[in-house]
C-alpha positions in Angstrom: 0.0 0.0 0.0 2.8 2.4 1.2 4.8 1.9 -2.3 1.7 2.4 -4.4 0.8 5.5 -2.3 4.5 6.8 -3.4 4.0 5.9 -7.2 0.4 7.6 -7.3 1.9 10.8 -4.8 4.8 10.8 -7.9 2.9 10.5 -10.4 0.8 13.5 -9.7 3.8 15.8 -9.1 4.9 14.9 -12.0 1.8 15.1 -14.4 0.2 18.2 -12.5 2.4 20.9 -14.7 1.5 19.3 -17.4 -2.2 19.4 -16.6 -1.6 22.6 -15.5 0.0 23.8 -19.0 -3.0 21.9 -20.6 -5.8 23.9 -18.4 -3.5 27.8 -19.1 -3.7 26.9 -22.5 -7.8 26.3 -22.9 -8.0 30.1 -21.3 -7.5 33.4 -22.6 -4.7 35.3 -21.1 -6.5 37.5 -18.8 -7.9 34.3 -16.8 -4.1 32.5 -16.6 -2.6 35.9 -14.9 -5.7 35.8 -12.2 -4.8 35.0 -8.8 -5.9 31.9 -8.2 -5.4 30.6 -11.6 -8.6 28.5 -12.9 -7.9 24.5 -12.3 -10.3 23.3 -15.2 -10.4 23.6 -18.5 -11.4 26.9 -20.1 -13.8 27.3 -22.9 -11.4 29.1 -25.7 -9.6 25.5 -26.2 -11.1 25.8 -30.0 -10.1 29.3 -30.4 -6.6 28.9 -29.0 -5.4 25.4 -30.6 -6.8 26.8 -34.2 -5.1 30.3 -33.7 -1.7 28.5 -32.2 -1.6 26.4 -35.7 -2.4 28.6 -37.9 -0.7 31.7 -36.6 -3.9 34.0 -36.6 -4.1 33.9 -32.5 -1.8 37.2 -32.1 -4.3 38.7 -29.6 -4.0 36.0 -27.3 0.2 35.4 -27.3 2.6 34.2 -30.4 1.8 34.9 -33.7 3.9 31.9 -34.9 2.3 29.4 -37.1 2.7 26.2 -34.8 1.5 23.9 -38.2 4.0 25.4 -40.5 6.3 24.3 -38.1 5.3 20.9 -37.1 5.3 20.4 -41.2 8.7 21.5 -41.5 10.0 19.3 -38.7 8.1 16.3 -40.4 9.5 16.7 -43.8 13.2 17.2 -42.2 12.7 14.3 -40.3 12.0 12.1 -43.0 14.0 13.0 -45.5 17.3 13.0 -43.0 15.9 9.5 -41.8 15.3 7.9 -45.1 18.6 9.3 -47.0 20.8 8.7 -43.9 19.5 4.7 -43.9 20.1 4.9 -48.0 23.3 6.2 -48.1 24.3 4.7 -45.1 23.7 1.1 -46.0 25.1 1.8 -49.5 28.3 3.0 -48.5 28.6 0.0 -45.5 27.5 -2.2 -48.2 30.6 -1.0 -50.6 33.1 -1.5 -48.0 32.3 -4.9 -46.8 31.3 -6.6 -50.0 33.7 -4.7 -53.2 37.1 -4.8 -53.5 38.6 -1.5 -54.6 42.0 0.0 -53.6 42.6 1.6 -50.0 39.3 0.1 -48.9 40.9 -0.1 -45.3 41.6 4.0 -45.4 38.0 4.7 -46.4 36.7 3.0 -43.8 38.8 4.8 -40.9 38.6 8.2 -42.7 35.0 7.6 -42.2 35.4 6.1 -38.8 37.6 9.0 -37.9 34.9 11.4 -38.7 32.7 10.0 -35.8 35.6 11.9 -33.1 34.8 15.6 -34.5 32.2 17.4 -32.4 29.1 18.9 -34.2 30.8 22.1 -32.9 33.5 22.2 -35.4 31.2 21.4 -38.4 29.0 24.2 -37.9 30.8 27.2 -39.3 32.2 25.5 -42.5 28.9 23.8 -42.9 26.8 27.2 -43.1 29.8 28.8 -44.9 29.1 25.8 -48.0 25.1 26.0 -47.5 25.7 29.8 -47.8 28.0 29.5 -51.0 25.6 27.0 -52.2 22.2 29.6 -51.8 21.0 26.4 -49.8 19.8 28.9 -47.1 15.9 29.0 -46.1 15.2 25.7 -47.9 14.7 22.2 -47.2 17.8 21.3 -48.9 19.8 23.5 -46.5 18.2 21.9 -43.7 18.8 18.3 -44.7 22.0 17.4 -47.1 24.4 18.3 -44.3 22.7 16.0 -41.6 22.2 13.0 -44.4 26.5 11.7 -44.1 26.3 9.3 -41.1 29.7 7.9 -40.3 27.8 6.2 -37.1 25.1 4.4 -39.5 27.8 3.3 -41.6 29.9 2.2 -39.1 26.6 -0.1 -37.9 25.7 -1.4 -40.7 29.4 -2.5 -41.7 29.3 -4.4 -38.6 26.0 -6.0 -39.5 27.3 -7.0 -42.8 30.4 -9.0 -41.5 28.1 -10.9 -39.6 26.6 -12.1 -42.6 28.0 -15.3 -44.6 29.3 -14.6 -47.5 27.6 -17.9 -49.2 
């Protein structure tokens, strides 16, 4: 009984501020900043989620178009995910299973890309993307993420496993 009583007393620490953001955001702006701030929902939760994705809700806080966005990380997120696998498995797939000369030094120049922080990639990666008019556009957004020495290196691995008969 005592350990339940602790998971449900967690639980509800834990989940009331997110209730909490869910209740602020079904009210207008006026009602949050009352003291005390209303513990049910509101009646604007319409009014507010439609304004919030669309962008038209300026009265009421942001004027950012939460859809636009939510599209924008969709299409990025494929697109890294799908040519990321793609090129990944094709390069892993080279190096295991063709013979070609300094096979041995592509795989570790690869491998020796996985030590350089993001940090160091940043400035010469929005210097090309600049050079490259790749700015404000899809493309800018997802070529340079799309090399994967770590997906490589994975599926490499997963290759040798495999018999070569």
């Amino acid at each position: 009984l005592l350990s339940h009583l602790v998971l449900v007393l967690g639980i509800l620490i834990v989940a009331f501020p997110v209730y909490l953001a869910f209740v602020a955001s079904t009210h207008t702006r006026d009602a949050i900043v009352q003291v005390p701030m209303p513990i049910v929902p509101g009646s604007h939760f319409v009014e507010n989620y439609v304004g919030a994705l669309t962008g038209t809700g300026s009265t009421q806080g942001s004027a950012a178009p939460v859809g636009r966005m939510m599209w924008v990380s969709l299409v990025t997120a494929l697109v890294i995910s799908i040519g990321k696998i793609a090129i990944s498995l094709l390069s892993a797939f080279a190096i295991v299973y063709f013979r070609f000369p300094f096979k041995k030094l592509v795989f570790w120049l690869i491998f020796i890309t996985l030590m350089l922080p993001v940090e160091v990639r940043i400035l010469p990666t929005y210097k090309v993307l600049s050079d490259l008019s790749m700015l404000n556009s899809y493309a800018g957004l997802t070529v340079p993420l799309i090399a994967s020495a770590t997906a490589t290196f994975l599926f490499r691995q997963f290759f040798l496993t495999v018999p070569d008969e």
